[in-house]
N, CA, C and O atoms as a GROMACS GRO file, in nm:
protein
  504
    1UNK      N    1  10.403  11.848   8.448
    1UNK     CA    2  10.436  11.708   8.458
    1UNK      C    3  10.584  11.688   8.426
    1UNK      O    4  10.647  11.774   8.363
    2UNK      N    5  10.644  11.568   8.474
    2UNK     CA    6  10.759  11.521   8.480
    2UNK      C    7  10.831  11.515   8.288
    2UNK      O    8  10.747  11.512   8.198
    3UNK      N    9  10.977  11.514   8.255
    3UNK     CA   10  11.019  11.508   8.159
    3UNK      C   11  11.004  11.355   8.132
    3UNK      O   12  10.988  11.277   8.226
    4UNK      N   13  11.010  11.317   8.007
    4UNK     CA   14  11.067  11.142   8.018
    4UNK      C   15  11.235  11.146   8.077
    4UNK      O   16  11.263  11.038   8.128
    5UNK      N   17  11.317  11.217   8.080
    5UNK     CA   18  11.426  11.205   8.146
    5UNK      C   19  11.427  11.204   8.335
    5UNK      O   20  11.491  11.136   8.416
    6UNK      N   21  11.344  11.293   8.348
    6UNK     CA   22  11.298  11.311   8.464
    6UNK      C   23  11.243  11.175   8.547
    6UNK      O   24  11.282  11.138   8.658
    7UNK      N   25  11.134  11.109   8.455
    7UNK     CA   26  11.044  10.991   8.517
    7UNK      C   27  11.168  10.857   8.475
    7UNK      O   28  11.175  10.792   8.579
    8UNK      N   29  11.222  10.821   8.417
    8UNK     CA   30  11.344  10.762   8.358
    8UNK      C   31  11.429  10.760   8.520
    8UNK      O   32  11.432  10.662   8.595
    9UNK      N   33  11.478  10.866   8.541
    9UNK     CA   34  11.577  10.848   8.652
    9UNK      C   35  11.509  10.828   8.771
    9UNK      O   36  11.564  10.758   8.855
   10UNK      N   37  11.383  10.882   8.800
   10UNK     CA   38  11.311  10.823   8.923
   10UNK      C   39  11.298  10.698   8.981
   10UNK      O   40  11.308  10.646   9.093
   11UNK      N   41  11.257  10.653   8.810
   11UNK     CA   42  11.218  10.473   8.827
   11UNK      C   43  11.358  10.415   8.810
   11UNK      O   44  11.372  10.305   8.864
   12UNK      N   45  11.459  10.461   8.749
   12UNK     CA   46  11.593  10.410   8.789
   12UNK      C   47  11.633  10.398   8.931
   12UNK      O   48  11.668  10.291   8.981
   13UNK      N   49  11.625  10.537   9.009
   13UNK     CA   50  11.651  10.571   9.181
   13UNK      C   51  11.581  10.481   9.231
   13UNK      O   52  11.647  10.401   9.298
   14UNK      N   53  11.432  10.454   9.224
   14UNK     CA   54  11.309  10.348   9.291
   14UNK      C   55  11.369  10.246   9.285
   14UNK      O   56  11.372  10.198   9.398
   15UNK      N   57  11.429  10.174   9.202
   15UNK     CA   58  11.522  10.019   9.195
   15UNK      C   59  11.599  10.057   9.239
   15UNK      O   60  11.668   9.956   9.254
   16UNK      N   61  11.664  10.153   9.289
   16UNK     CA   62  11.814  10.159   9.333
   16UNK      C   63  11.937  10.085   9.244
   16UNK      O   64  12.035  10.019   9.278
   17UNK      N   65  11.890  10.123   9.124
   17UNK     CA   66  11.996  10.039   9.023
   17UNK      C   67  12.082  10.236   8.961
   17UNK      O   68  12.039  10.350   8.942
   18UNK      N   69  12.204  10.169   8.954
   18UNK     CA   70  12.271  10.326   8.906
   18UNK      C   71  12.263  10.268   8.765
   18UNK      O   72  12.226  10.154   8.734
   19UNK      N   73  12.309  10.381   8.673
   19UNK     CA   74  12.306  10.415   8.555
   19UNK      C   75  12.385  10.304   8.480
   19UNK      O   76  12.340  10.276   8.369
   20UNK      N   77  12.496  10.235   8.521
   20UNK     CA   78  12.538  10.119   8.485
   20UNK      C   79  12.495   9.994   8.532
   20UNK      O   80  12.515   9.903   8.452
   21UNK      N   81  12.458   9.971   8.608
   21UNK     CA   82  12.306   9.854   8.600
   21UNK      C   83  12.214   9.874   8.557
   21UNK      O   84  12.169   9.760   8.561
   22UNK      N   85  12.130   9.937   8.508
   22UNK     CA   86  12.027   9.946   8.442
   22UNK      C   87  12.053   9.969   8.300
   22UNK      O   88  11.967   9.952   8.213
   23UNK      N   89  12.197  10.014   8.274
   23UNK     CA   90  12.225   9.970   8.080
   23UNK      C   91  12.283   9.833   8.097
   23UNK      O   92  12.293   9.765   7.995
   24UNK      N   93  12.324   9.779   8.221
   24UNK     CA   94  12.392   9.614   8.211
   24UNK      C   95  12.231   9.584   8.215
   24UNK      O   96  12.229   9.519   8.110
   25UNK      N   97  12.131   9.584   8.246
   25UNK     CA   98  12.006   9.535   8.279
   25UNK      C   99  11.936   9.510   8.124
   25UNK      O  100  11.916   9.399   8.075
   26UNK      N  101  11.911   9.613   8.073
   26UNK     CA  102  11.890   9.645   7.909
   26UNK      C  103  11.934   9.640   7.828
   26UNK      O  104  11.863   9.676   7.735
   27UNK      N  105  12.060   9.601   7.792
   27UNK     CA  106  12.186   9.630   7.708
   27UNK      C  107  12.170   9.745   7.628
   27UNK      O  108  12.135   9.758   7.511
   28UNK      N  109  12.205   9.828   7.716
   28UNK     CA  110  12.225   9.960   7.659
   28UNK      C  111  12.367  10.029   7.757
   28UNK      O  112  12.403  10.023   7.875
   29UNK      N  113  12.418  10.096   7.628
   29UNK     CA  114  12.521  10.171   7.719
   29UNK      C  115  12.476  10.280   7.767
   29UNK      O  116  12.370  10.333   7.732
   30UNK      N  117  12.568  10.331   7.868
   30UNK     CA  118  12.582  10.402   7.986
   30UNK      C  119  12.559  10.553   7.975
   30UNK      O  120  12.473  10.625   8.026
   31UNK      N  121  12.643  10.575   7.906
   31UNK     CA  122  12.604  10.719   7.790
   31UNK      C  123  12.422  10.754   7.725
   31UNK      O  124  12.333  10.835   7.750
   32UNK      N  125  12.439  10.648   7.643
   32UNK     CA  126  12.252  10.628   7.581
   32UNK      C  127  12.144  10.642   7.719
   32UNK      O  128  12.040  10.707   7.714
   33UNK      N  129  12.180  10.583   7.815
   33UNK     CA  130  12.080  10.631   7.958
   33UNK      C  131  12.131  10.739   8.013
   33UNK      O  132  12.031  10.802   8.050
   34UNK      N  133  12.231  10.804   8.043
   34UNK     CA  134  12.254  10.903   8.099
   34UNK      C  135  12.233  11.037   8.018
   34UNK      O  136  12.221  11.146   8.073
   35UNK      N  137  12.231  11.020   7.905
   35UNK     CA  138  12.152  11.144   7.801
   35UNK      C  139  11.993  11.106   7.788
   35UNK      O  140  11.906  11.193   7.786
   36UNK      N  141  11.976  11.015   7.783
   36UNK     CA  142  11.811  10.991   7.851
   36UNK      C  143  11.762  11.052   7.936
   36UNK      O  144  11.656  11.111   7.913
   37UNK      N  145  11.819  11.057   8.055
   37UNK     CA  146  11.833  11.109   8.204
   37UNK      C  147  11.841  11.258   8.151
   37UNK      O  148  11.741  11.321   8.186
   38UNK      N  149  11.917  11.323   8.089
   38UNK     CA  150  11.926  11.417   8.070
   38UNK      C  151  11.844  11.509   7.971
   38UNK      O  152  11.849  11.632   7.973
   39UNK      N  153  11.777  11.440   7.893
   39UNK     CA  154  11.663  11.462   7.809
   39UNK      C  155  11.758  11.524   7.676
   39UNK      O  156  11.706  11.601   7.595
   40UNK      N  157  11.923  11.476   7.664
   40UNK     CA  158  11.943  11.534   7.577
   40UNK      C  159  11.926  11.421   7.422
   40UNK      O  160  11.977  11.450   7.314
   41UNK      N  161  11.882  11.352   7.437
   41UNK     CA  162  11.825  11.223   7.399
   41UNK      C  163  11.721  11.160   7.386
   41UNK      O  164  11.678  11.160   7.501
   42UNK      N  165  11.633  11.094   7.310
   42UNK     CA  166  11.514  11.040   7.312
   42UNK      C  167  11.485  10.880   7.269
   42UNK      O  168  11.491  10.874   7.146
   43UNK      N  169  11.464  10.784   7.312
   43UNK     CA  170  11.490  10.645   7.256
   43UNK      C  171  11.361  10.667   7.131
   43UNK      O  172  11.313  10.777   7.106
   44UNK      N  173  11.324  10.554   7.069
   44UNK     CA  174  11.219  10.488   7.006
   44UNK      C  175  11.146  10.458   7.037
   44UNK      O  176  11.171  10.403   7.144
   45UNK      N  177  11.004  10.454   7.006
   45UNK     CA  178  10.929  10.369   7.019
   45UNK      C  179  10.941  10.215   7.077
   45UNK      O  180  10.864  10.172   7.163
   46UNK      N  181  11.029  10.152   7.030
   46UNK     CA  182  11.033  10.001   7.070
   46UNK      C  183  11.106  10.064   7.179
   46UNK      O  184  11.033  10.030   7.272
   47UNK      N  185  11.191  10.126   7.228
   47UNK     CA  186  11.297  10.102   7.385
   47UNK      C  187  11.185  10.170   7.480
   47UNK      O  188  11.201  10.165   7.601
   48UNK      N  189  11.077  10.231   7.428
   48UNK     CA  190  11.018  10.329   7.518
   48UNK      C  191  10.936  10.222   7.568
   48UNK      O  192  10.924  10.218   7.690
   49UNK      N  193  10.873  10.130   7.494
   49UNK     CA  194  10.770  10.020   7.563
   49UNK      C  195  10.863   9.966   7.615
   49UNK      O  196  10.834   9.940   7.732
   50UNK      N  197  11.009   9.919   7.576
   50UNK     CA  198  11.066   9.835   7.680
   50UNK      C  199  11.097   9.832   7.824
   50UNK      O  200  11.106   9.743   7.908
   51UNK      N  201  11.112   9.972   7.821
   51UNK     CA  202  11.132  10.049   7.974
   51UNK      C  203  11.027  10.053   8.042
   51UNK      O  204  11.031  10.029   8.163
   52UNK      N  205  10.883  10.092   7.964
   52UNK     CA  206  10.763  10.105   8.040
   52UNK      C  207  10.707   9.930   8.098
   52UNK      O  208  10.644   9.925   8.203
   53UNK      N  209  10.733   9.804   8.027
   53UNK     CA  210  10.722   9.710   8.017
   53UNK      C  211  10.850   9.667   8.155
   53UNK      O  212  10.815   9.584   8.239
   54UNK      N  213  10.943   9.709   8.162
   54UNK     CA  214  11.110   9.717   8.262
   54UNK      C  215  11.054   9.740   8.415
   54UNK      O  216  11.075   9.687   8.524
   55UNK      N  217  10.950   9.874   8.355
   55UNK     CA  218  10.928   9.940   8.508
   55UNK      C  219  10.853   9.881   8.552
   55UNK      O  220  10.849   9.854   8.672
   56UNK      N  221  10.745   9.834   8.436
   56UNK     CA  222  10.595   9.827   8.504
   56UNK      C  223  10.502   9.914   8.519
   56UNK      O  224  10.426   9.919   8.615
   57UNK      N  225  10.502  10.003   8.406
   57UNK     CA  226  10.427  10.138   8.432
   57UNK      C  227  10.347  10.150   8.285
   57UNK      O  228  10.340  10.054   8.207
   58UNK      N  229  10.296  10.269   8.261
   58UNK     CA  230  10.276  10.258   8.091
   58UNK      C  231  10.317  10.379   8.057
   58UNK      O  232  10.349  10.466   8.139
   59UNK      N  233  10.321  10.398   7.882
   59UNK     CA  234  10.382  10.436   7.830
   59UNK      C  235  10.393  10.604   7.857
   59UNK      O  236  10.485  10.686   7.856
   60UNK      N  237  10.239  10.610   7.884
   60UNK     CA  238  10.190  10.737   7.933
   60UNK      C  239  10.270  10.821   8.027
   60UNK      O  240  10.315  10.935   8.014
   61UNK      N  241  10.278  10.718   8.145
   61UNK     CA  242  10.322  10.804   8.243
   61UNK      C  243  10.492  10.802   8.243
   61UNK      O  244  10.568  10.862   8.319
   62UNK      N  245  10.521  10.719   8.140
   62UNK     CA  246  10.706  10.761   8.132
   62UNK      C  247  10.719  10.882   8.058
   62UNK      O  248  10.785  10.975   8.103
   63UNK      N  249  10.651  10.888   7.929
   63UNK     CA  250  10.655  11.050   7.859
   63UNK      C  251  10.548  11.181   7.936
   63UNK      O  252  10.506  11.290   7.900
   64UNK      N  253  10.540  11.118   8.027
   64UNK     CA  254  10.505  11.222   8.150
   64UNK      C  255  10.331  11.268   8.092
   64UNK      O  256  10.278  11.374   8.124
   65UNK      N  257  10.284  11.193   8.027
   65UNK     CA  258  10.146  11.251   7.955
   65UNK      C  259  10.048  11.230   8.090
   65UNK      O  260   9.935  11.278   8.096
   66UNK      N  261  10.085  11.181   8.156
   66UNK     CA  262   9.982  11.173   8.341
   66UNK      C  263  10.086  11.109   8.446
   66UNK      O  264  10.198  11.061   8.424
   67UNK      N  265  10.020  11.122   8.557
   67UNK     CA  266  10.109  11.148   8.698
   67UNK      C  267  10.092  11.004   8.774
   67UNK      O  268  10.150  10.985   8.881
   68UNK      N  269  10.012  10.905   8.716
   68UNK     CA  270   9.949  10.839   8.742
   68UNK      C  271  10.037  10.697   8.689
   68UNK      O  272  10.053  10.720   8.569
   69UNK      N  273  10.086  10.597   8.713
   69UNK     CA  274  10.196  10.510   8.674
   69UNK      C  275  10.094  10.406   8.595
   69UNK      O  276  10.108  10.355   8.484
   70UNK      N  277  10.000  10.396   8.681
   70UNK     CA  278   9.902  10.312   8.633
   70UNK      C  279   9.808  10.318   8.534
   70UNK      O  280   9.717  10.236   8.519
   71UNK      N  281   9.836  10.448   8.445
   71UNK     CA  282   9.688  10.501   8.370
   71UNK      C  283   9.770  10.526   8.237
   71UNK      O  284   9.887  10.564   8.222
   72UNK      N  285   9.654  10.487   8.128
   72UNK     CA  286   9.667  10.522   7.990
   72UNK      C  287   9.610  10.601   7.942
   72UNK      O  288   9.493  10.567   7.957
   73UNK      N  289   9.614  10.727   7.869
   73UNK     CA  290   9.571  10.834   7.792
   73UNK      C  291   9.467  10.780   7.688
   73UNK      O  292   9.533  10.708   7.613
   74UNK      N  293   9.369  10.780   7.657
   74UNK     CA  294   9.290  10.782   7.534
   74UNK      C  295   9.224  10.911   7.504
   74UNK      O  296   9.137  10.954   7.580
   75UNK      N  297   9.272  10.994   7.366
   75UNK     CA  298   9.180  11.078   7.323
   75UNK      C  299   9.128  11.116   7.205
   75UNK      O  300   9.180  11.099   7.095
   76UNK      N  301   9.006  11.178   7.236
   76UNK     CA  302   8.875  11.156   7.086
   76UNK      C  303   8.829  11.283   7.056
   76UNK      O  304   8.853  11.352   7.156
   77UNK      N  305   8.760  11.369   6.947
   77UNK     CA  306   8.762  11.462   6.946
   77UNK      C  307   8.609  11.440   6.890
   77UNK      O  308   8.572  11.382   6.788
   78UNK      N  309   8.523  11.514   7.002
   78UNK     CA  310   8.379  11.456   6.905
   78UNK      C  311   8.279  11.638   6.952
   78UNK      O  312   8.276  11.708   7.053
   79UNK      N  313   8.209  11.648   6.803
   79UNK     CA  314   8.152  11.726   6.802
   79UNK      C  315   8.270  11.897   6.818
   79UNK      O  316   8.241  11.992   6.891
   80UNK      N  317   8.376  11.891   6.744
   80UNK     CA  318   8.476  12.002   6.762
   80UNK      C  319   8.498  11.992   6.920
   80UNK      O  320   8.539  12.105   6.947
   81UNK      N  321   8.493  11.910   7.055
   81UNK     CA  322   8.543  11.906   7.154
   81UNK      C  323   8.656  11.828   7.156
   81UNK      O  324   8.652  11.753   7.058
   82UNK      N  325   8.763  11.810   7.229
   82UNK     CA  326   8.880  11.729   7.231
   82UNK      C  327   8.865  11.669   7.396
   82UNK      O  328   8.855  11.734   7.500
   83UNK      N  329   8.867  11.549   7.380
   83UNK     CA  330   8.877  11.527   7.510
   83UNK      C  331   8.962  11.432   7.523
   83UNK      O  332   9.037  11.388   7.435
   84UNK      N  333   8.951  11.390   7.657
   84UNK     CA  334   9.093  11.318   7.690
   84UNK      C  335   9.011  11.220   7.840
   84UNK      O  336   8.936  11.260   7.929
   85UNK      N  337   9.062  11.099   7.815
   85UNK     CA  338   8.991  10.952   7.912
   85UNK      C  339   9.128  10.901   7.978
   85UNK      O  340   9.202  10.828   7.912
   86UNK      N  341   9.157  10.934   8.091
   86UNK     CA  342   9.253  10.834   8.136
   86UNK      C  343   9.192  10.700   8.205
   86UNK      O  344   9.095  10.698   8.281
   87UNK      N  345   9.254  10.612   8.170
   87UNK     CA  346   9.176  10.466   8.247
   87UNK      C  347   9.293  10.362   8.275
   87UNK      O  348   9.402  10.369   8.219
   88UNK      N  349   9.264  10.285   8.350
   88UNK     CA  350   9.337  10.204   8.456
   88UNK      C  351   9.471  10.089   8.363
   88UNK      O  352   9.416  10.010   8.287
   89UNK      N  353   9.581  10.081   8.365
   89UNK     CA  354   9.633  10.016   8.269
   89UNK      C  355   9.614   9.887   8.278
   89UNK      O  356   9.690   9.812   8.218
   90UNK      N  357   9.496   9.830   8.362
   90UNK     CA  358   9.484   9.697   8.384
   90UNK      C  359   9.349   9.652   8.253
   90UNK      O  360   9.310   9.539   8.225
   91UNK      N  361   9.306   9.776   8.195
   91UNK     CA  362   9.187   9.747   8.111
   91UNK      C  363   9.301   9.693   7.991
   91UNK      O  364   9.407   9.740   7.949
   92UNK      N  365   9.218   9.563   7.957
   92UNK     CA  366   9.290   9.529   7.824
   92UNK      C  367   9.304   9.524   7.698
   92UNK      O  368   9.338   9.438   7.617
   93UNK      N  369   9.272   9.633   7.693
   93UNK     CA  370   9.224   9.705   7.498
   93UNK      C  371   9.284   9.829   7.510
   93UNK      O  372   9.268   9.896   7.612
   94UNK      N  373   9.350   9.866   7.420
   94UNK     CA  374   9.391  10.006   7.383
   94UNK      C  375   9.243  10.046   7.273
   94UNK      O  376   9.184   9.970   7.196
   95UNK      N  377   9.222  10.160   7.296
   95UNK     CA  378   9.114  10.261   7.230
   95UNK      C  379   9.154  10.357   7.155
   95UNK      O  380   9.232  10.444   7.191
   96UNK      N  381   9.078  10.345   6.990
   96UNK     CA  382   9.112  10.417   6.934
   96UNK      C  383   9.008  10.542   6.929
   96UNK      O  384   8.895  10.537   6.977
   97UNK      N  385   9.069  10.666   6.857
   97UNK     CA  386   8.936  10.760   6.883
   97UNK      C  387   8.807  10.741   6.890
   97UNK      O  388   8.732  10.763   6.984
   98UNK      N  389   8.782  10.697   6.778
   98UNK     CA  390   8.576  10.610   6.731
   98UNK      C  391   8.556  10.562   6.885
   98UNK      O  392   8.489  10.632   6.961
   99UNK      N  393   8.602  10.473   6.917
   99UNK     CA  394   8.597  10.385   7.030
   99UNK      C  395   8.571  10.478   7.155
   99UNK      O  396   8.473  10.452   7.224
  100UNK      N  397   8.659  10.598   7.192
  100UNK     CA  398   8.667  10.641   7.298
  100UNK      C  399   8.498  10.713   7.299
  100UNK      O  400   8.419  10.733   7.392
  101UNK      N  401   8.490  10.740   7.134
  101UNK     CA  402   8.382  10.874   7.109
  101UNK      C  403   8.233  10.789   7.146
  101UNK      O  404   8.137  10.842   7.202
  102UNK      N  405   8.240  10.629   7.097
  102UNK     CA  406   8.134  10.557   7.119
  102UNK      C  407   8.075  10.495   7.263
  102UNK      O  408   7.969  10.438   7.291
  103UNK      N  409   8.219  10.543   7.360
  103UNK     CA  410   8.176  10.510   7.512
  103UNK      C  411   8.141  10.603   7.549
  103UNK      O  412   8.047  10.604   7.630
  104UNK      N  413   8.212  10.744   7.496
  104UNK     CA  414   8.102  10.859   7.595
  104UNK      C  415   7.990  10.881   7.490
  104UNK      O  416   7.917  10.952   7.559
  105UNK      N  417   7.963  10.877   7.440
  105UNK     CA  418   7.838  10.814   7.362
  105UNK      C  419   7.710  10.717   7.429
  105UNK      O  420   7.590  10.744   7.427
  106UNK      N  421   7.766  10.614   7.481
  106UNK     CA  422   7.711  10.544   7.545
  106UNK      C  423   7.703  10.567   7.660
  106UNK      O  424   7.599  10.521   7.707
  107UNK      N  425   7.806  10.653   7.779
  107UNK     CA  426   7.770  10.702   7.902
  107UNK      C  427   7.626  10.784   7.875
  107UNK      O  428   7.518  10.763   7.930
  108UNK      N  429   7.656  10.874   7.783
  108UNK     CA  430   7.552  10.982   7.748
  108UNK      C  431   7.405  10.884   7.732
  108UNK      O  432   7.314  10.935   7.798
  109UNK      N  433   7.371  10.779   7.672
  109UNK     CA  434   7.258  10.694   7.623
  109UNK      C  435   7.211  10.659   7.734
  109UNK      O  436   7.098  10.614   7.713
  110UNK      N  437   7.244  10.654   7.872
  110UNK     CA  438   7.232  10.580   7.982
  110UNK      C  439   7.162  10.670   8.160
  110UNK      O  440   7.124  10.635   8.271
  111UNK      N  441   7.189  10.836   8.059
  111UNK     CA  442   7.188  10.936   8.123
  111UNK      C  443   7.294  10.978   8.198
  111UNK      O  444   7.277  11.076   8.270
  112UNK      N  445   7.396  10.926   8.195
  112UNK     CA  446   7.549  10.977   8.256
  112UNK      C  447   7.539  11.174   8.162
  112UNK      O  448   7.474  11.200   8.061
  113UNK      N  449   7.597  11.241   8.216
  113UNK     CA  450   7.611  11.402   8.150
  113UNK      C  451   7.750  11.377   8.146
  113UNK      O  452   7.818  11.373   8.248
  114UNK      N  453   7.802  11.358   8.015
  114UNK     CA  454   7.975  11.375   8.056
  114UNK      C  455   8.009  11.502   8.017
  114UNK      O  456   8.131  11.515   8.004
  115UNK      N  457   7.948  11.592   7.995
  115UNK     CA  458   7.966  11.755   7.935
  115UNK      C  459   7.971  11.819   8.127
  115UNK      O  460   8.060  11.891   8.172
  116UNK      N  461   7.864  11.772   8.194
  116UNK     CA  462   7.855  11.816   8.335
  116UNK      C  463   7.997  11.752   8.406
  116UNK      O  464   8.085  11.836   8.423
  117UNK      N  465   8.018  11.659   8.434
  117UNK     CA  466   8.138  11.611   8.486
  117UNK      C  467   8.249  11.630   8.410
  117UNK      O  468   8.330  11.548   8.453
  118UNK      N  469   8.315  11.714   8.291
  118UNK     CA  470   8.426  11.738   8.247
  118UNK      C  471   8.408  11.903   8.287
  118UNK      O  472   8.511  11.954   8.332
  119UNK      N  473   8.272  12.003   8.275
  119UNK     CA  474   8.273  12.083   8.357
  119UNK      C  475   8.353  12.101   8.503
  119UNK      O  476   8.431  12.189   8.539
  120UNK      N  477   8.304  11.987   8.570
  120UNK     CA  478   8.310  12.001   8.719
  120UNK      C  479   8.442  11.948   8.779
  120UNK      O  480   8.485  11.984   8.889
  121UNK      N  481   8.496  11.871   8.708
  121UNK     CA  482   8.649  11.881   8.665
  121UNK      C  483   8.732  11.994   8.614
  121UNK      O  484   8.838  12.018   8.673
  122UNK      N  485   8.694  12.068   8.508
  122UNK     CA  486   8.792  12.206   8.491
  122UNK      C  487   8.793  12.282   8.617
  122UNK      O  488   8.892  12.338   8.665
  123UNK      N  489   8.641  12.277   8.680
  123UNK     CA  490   8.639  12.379   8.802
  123UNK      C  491   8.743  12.312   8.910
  123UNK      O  492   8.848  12.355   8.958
  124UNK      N  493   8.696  12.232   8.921
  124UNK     CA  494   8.714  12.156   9.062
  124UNK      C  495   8.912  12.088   9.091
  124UNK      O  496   8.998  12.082   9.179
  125UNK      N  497   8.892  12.058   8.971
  125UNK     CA  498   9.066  11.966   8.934
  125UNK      C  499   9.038  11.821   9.006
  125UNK      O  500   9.120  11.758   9.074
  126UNK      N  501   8.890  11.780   8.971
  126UNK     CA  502   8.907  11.639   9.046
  126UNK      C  503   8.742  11.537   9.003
  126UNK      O  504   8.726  11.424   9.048
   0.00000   0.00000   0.00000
């Protein structure tokens, strides 16, 4: 997956804004984004939502954690397994572990197999 410097200059190129419009855009200087760009640099927390909030994307897919612009990472670790839920950034709750562990919990109560479909995913990649 992409660097955050990497996904940073993409969604910069996609606006067609250069490196000095987009720090006139943010008030940030020119330098501070172009070592961004370069990954020799890392903002905060608060500039990182601002950008993801800038682009329109989430936070996820600027620190390159999925490929997906639209999707948020949630992950829970249940029964010594670690797993990992990406879901649509239009859902409006962020999930904390308990939470993630109590929906596949509840897929499972309903007869969903989520042990079979995270299988068929490692195999498959889909």
């Amino acid at each position: 997956m992409a660097t955050f410097g990497e996904r940073l200059r993409s969604l910069r190129q996609e606006k067609e804004y250069s490196i000095r419009k987009l720090a006139e855009l943010l008030n940030f200087g020119k330098t501070t984004i172009a070592n961004w760009e370069k990954d020799n640099r890392f903002p905060d927390r608060e500039t990182i939502l601002k950008l993801a909030n800038f682009f329109n994307v989430t936070t996820d897919y600027l620190l390159g954690r999925t490929d997906d612009s639209n999707s948020k990472i949630f992950k829970s670790t249940i029964d010594g397994h670690k797993y990992e839920m990406e879901i649509d950034k239009s859902y409006p709750y962020d999930l904390d572990p308990n939470e993630v562990e109590d929906l596949l919990k509840n897929l499972e109560s309903v007869g969903f197999d989520v042990n079979k479909l995270i299988e068929k995913i490692k195999k498959t990649g889909n």
